[in-house]
mmCIF file of the C-alpha atoms, coordinates in Angstrom:
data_MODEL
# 
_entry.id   MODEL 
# 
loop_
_atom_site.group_PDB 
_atom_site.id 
_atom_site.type_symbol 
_atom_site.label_atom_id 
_atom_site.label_alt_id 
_atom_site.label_comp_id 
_atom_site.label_asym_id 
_atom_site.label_entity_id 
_atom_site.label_seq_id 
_atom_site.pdbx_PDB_ins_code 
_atom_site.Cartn_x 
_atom_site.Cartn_y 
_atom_site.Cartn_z 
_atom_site.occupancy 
_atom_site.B_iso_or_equiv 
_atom_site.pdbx_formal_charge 
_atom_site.auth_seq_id 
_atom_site.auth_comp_id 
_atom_site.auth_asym_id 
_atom_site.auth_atom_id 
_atom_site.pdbx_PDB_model_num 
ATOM 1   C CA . UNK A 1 1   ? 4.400   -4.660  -3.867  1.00 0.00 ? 1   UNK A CA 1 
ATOM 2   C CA . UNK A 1 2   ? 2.825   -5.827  -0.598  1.00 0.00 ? 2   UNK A CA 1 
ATOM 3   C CA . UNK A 1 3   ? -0.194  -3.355  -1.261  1.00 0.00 ? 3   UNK A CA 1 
ATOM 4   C CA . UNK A 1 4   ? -1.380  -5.697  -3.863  1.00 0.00 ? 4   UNK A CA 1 
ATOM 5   C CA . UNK A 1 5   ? -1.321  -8.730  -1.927  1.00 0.00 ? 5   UNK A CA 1 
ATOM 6   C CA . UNK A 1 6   ? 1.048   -10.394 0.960   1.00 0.00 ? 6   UNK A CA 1 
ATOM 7   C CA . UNK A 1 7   ? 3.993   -11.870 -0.413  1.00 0.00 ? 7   UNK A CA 1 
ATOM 8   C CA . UNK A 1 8   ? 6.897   -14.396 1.309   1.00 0.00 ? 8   UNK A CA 1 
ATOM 9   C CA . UNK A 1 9   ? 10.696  -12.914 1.770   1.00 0.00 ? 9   UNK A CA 1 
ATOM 10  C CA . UNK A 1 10  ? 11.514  -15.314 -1.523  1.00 0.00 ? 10  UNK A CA 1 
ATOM 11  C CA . UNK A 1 11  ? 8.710   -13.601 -3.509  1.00 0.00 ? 11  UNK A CA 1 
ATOM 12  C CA . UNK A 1 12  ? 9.873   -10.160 -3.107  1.00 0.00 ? 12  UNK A CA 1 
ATOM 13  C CA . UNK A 1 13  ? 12.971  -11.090 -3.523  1.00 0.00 ? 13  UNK A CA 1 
ATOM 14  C CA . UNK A 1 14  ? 12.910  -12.450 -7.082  1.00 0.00 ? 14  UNK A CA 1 
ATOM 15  C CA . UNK A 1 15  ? 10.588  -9.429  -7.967  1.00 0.00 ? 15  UNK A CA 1 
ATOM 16  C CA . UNK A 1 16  ? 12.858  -6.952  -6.557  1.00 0.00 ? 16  UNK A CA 1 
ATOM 17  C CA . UNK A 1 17  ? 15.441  -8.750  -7.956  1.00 0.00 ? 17  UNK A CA 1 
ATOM 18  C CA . UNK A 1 18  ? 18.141  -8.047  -4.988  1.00 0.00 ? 18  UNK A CA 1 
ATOM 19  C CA . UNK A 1 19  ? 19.855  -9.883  -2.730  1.00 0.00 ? 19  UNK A CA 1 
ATOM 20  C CA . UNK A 1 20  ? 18.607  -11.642 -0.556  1.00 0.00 ? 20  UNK A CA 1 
ATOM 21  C CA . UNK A 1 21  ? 20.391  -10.179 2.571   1.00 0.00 ? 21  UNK A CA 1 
ATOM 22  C CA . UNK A 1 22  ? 19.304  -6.531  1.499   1.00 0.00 ? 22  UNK A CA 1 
ATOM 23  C CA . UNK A 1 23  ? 15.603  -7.338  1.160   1.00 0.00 ? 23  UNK A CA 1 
ATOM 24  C CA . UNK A 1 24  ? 15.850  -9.033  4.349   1.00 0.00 ? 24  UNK A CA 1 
ATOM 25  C CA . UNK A 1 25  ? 17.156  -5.782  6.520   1.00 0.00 ? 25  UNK A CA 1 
ATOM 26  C CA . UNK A 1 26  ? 14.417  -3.859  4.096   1.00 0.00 ? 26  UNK A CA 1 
ATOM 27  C CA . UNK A 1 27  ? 11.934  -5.715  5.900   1.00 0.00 ? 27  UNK A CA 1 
ATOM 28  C CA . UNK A 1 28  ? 13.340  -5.351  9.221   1.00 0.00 ? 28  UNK A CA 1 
ATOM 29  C CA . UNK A 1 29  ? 13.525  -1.985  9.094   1.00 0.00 ? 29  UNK A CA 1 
ATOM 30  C CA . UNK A 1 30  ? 9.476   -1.956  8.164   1.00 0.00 ? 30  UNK A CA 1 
ATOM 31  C CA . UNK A 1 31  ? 9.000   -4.723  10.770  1.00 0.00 ? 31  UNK A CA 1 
ATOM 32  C CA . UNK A 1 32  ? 9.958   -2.482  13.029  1.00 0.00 ? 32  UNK A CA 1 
ATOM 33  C CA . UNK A 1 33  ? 8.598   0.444   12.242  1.00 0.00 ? 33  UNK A CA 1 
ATOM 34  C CA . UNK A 1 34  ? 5.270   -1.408  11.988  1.00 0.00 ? 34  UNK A CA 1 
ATOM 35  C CA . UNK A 1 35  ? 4.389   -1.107  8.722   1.00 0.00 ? 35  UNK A CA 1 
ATOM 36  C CA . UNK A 1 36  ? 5.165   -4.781  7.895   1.00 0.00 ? 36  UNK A CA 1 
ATOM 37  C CA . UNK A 1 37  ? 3.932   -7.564  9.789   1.00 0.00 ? 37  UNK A CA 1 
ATOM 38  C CA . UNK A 1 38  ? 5.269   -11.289 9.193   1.00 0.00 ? 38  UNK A CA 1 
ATOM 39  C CA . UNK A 1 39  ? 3.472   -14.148 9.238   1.00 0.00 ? 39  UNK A CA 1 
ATOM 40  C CA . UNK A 1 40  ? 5.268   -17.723 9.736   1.00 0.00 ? 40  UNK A CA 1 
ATOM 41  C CA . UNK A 1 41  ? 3.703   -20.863 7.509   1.00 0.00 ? 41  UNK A CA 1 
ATOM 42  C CA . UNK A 1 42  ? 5.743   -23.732 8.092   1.00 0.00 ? 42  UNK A CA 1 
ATOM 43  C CA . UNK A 1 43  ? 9.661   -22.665 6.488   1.00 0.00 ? 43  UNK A CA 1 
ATOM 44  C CA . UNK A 1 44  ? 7.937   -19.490 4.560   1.00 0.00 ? 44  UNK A CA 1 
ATOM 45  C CA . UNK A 1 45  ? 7.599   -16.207 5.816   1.00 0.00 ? 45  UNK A CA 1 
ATOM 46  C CA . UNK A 1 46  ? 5.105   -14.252 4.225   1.00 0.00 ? 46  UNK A CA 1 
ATOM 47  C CA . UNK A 1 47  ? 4.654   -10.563 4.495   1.00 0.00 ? 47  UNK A CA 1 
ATOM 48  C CA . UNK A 1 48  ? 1.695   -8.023  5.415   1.00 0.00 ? 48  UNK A CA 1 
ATOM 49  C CA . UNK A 1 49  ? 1.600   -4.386  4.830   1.00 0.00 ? 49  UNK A CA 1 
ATOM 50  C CA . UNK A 1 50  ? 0.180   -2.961  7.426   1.00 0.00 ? 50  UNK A CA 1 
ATOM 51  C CA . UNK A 1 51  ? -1.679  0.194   6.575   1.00 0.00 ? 51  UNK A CA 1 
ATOM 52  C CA . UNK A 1 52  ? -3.004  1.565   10.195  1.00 0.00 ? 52  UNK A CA 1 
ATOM 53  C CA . UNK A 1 53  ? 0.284   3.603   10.529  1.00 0.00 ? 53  UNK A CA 1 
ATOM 54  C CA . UNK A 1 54  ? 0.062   5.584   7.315   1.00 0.00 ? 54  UNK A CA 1 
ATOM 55  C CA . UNK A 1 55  ? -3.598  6.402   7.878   1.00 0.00 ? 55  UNK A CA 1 
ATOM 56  C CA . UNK A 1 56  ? -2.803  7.262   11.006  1.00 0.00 ? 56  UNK A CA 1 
ATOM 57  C CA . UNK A 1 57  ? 0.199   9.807   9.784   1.00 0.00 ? 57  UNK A CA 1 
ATOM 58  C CA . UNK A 1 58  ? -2.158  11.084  7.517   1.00 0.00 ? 58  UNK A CA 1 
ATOM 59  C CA . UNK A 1 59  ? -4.978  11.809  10.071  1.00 0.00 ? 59  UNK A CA 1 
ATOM 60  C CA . UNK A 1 60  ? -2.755  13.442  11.777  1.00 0.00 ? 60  UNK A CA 1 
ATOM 61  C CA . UNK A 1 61  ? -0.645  15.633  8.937   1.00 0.00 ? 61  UNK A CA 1 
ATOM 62  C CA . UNK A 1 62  ? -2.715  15.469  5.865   1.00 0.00 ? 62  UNK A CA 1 
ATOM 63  C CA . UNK A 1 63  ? -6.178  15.698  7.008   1.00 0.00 ? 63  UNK A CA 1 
ATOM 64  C CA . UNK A 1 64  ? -6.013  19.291  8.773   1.00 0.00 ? 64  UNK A CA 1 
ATOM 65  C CA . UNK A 1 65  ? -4.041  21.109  6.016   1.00 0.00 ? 65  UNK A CA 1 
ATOM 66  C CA . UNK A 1 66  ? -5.925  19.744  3.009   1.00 0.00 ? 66  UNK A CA 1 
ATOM 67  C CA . UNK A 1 67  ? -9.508  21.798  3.672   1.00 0.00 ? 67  UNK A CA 1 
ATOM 68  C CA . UNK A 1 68  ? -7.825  25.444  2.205   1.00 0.00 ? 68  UNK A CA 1 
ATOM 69  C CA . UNK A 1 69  ? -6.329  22.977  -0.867  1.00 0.00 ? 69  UNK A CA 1 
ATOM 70  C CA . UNK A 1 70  ? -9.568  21.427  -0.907  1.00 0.00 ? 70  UNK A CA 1 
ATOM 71  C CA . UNK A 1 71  ? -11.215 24.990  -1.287  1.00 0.00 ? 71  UNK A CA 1 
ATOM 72  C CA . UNK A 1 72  ? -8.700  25.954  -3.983  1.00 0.00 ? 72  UNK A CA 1 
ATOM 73  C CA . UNK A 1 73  ? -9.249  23.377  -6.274  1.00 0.00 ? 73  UNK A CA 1 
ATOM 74  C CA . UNK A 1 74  ? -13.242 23.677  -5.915  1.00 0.00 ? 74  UNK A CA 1 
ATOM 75  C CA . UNK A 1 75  ? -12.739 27.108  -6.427  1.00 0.00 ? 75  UNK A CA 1 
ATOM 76  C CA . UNK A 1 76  ? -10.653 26.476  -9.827  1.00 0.00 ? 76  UNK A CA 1 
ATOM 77  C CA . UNK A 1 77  ? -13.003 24.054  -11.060 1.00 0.00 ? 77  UNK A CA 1 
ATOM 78  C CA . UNK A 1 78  ? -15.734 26.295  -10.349 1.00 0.00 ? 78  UNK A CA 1 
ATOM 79  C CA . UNK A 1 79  ? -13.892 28.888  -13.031 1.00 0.00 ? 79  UNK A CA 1 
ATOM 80  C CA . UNK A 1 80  ? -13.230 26.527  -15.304 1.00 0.00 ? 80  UNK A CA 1 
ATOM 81  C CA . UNK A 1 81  ? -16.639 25.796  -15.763 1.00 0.00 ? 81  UNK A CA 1 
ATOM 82  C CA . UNK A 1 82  ? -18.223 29.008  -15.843 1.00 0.00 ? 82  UNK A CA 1 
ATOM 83  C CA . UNK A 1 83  ? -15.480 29.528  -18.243 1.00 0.00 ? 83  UNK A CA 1 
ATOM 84  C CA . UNK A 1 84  ? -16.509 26.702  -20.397 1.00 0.00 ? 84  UNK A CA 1 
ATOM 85  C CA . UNK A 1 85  ? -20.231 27.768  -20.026 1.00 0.00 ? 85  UNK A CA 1 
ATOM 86  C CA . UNK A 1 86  ? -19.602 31.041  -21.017 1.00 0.00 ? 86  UNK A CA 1 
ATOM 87  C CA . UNK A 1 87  ? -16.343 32.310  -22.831 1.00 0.00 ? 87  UNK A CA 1 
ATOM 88  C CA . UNK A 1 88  ? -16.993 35.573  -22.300 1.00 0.00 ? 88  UNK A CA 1 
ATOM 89  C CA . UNK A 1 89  ? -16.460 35.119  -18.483 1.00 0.00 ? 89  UNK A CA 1 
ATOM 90  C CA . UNK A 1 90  ? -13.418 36.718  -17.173 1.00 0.00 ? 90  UNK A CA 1 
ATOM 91  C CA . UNK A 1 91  ? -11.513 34.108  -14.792 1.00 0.00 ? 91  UNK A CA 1 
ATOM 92  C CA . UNK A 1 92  ? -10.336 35.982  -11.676 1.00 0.00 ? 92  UNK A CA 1 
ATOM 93  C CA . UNK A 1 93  ? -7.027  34.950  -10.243 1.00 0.00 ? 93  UNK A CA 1 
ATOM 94  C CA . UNK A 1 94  ? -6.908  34.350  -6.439  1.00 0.00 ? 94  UNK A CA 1 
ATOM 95  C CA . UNK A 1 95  ? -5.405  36.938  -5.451  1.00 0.00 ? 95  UNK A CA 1 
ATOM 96  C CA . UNK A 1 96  ? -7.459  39.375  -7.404  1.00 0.00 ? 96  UNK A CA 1 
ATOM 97  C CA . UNK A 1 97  ? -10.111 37.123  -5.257  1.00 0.00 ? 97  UNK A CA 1 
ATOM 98  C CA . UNK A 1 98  ? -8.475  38.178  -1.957  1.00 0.00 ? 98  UNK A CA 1 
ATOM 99  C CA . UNK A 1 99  ? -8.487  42.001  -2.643  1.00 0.00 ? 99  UNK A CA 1 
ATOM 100 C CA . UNK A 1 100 ? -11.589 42.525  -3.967  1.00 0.00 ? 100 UNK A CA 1 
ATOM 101 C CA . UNK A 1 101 ? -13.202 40.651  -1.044  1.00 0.00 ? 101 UNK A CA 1 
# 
């Protein structure tokens, strides 16, 4: 919900529709592990998502092992077409790939 735009602890709460109590220790627990930050205006707080530590986690997990996926599907596209292009093509499965390499 907060990826959309920032929203105060009332806001959520009526869209999540759940009590307030529970939506407050929700936040907490993403205050806390930074991916929320609050902002005070006046009585209302209103709430940020902060992004940096996902893209961080994925930098660090995601990026490295998605090159071979990455390959994969470039390689399966790659077949498809030809296949389209010419149905007489025989698409090779990737392990027949492996051996006859």
């Amino acid at each position: 919900m907060l990826f959309d735009a920032p929203m105060s602890t009332g806001e959520l709460v009526t869209a999540l529709t759940m009590d307030r109590h529970v939506v407050m220790a929700h936040l907490a627990v993403l205050r806390e592990a930074t991916l929320v930050t609050t902002e005070k205006r006046g009585r209302v707080r209103v709430n940020h998502l902060n992004a940096v530590p996902i893209q961080e986690i994925h930098q660090r997990w995601i990026t490295p092992t998605s090159g071979p996926w990455a390959a994969a599907l470039i390689a399966v596209r790659d077949d498809a077409e030809r296949a389209a292009a010419d149905p007489d093509t025989r698409v090779v499965s990737p392990d027949e790939r492996k051996t006859s390499a």
